[in-house]
MARSE-978022 format. One record per residue (C-alpha): x, y, z; residue number from 1. Coordinates in Angstrom, 3 decimals, m for minus. Layout:
BEGIN
{node {X, Y, Z}, NUM},
...
# end
This chain:
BEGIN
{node {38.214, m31.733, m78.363}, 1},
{node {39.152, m33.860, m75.721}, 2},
{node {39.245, m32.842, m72.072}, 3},
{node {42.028, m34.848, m71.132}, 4},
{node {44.150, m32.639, m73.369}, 5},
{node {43.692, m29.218, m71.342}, 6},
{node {44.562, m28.419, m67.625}, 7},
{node {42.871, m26.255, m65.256}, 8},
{node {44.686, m22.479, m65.457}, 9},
{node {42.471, m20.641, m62.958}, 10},
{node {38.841, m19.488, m62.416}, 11},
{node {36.904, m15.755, m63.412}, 12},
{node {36.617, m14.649, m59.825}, 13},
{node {34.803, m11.383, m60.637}, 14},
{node {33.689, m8.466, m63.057}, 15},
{node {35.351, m5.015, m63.277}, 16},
{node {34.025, m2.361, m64.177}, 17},
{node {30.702, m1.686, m66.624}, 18},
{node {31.849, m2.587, m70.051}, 19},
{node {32.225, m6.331, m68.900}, 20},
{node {36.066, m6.711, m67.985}, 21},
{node {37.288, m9.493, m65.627}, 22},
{node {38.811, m10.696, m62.641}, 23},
{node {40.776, m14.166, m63.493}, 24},
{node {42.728, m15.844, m61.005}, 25},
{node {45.880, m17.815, m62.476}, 26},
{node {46.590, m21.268, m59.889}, 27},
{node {50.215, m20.910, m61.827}, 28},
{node {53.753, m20.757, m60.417}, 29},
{node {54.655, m17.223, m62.989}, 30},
{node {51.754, m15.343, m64.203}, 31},
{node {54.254, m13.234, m66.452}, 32},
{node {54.110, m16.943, m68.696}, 33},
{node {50.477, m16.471, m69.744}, 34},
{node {50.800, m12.045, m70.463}, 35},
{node {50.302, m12.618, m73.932}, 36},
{node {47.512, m15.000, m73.818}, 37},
{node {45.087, m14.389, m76.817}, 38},
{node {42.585, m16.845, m76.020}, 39},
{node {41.096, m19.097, m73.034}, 40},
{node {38.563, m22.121, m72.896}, 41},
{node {36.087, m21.709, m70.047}, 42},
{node {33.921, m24.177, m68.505}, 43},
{node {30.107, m23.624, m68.633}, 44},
{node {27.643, m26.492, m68.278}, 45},
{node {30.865, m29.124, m68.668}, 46},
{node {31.744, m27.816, m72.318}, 47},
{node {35.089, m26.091, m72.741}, 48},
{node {34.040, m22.892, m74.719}, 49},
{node {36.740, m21.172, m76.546}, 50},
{node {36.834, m17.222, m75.570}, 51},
{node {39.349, m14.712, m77.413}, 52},
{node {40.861, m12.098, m75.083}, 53},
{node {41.478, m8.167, m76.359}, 54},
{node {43.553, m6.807, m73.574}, 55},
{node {45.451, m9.197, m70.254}, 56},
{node {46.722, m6.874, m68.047}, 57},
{node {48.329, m8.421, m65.028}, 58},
{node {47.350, m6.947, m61.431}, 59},
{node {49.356, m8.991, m58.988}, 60},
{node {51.458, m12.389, m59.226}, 61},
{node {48.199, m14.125, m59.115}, 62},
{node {45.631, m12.391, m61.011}, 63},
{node {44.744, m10.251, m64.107}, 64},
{node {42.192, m7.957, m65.491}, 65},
{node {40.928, m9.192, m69.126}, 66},
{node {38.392, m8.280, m71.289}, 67},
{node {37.221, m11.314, m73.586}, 68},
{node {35.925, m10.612, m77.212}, 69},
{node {31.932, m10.194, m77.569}, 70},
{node {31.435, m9.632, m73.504}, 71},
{node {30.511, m5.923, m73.728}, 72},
{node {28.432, m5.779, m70.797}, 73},
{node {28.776, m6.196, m66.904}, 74},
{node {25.628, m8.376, m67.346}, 75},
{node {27.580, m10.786, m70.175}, 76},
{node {30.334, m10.556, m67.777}, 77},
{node {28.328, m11.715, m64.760}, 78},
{node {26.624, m14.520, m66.101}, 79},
{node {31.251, m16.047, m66.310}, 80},
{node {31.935, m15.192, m62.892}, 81},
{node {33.151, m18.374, m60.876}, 82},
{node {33.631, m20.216, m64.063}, 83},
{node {36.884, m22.134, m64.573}, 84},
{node {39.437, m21.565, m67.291}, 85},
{node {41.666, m24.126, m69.003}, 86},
{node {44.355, m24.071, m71.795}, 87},
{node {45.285, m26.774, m74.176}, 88},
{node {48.545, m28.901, m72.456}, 89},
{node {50.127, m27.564, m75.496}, 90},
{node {50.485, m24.242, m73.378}, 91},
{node {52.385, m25.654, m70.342}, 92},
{node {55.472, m24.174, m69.829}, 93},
{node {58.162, m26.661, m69.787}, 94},
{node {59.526, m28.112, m67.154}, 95},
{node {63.469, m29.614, m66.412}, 96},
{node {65.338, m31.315, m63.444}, 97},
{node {63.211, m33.213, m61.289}, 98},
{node {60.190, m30.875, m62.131}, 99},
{node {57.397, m32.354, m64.052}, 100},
{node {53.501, m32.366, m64.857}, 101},
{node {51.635, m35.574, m63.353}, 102},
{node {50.390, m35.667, m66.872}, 103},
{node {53.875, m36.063, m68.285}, 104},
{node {55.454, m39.079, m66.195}, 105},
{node {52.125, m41.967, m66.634}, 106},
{node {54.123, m44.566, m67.652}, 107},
{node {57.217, m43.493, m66.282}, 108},
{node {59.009, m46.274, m64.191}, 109},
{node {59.948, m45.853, m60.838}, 110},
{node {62.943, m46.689, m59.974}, 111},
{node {63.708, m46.870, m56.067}, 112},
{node {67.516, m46.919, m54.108}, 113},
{node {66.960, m50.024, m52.142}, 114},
{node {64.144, m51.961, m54.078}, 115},
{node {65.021, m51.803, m58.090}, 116},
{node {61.934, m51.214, m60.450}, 117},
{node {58.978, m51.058, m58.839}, 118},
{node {56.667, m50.476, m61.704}, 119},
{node {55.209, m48.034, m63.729}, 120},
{node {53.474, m44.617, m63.101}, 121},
{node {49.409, m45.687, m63.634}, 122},
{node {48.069, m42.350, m61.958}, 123},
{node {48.177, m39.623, m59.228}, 124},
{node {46.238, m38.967, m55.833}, 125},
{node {45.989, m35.183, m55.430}, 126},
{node {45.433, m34.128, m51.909}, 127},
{node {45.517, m30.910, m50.210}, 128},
{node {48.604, m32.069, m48.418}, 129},
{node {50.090, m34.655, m50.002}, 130},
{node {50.130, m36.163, m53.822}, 131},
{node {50.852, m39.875, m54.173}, 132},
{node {51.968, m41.390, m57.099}, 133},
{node {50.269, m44.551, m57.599}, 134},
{node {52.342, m47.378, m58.943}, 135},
{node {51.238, m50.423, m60.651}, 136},
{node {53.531, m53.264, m59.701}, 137},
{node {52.563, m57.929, m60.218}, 138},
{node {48.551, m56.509, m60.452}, 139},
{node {49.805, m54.587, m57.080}, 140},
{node {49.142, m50.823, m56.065}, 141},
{node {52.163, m49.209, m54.536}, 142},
{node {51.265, m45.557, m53.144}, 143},
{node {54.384, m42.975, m53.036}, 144},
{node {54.328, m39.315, m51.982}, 145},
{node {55.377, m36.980, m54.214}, 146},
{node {57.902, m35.278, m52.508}, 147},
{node {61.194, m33.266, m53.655}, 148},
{node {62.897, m35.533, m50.441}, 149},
{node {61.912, m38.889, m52.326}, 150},
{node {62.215, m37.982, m55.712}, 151},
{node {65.935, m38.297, m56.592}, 152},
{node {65.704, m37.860, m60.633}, 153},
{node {63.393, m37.233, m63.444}, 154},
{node {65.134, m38.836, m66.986}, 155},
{node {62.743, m37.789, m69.885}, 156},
{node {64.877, m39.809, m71.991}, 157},
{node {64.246, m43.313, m70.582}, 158},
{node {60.957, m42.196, m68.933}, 159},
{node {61.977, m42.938, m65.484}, 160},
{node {61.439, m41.768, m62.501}, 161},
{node {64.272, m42.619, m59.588}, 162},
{node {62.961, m42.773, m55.825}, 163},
{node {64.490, m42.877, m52.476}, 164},
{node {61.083, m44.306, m50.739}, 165},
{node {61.505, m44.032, m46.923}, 166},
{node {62.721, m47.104, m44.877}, 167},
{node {59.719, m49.576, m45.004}, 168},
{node {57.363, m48.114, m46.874}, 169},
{node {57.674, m50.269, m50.241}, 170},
{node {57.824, m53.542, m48.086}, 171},
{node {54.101, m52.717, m46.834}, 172},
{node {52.503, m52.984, m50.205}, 173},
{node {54.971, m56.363, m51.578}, 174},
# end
């Protein structure tokens, strides 16, 4: 089991209750995509440990109560509290248009308005405020927001990206 193939889905914020039911907070866009979840990985000491859930019931567009197989107590419960969850990428909803996973476009070429190819997708920056796309281009790194304003097209099909990079920026990095 690879890390690299599961993303980060949320975090156990708290127990409910005495018979060891949970808080989880969902970081997702719709939390009605995960209602009939019937199993989570959670992080503890670095290993992703596979947990079946017996009941999801969604409190608010950001969180849900769940009660996990073989926790039975508000002590078992306790001891997950503040641990992260993740789901296999297999689980992603899917994306169209000009929405996409970073995961999904590595390798992508971007293709800008004014400057042609200017290489291929190598990795992301994620910031609070701003993710960058970071483009290998002639052993050159060229560093793009990732912004709906720049990003003119996402083709799938020919795994490229197309860019309208604001006036200068390329030309700082060639």
């Amino acid at each position: 089991m690879n890390r690299d193939d599961f993303y980060y889905l949320g975090k156990i914020k708290k127990t409910s209750g005495y018979k060891g039911n949970l808080v989880f907070f969902f970081d997702v866009d719709d939390i009605s995509y995960y209602k009939e979840l019937e199993a989570v990985f959670v992080k503890i000491n670095e290993e992703l440990i596979p947990f079946a859930i017996n009941s999801l019931q969604i409190k608010d567009n950001k969180s849900a109560f769940v009660k996990l197989e073989d926790i039975d107590s508000e002590d078992q419960a306790a001891v997950l509290t503040g641990q992260e969850l993740y789901l296999p990428l297999s689980f992603l909803p899917p994306l169209s248009g000009n929405k996409f996973y970073y995961h999904e476009v590595i390798g992508f070429d971007v293709v800008d308005i004014t400057n042609g190819n200017i290489g291929k997708i190598e990795s992301f920056i994620e910031q609070a405020a701003q993710a960058l796309f970071i483009i290998k281009y002639n052993e050159k790194e060229i560093l793009i927001p990732v912004a709906d304003n720049i990003i003119k097209k996402v083709d799938r099909t020919n795994r490229i990206i197309e860019i309208e990079a604001p006036d200068g920026l390329i030309d700082i990095y060639l």
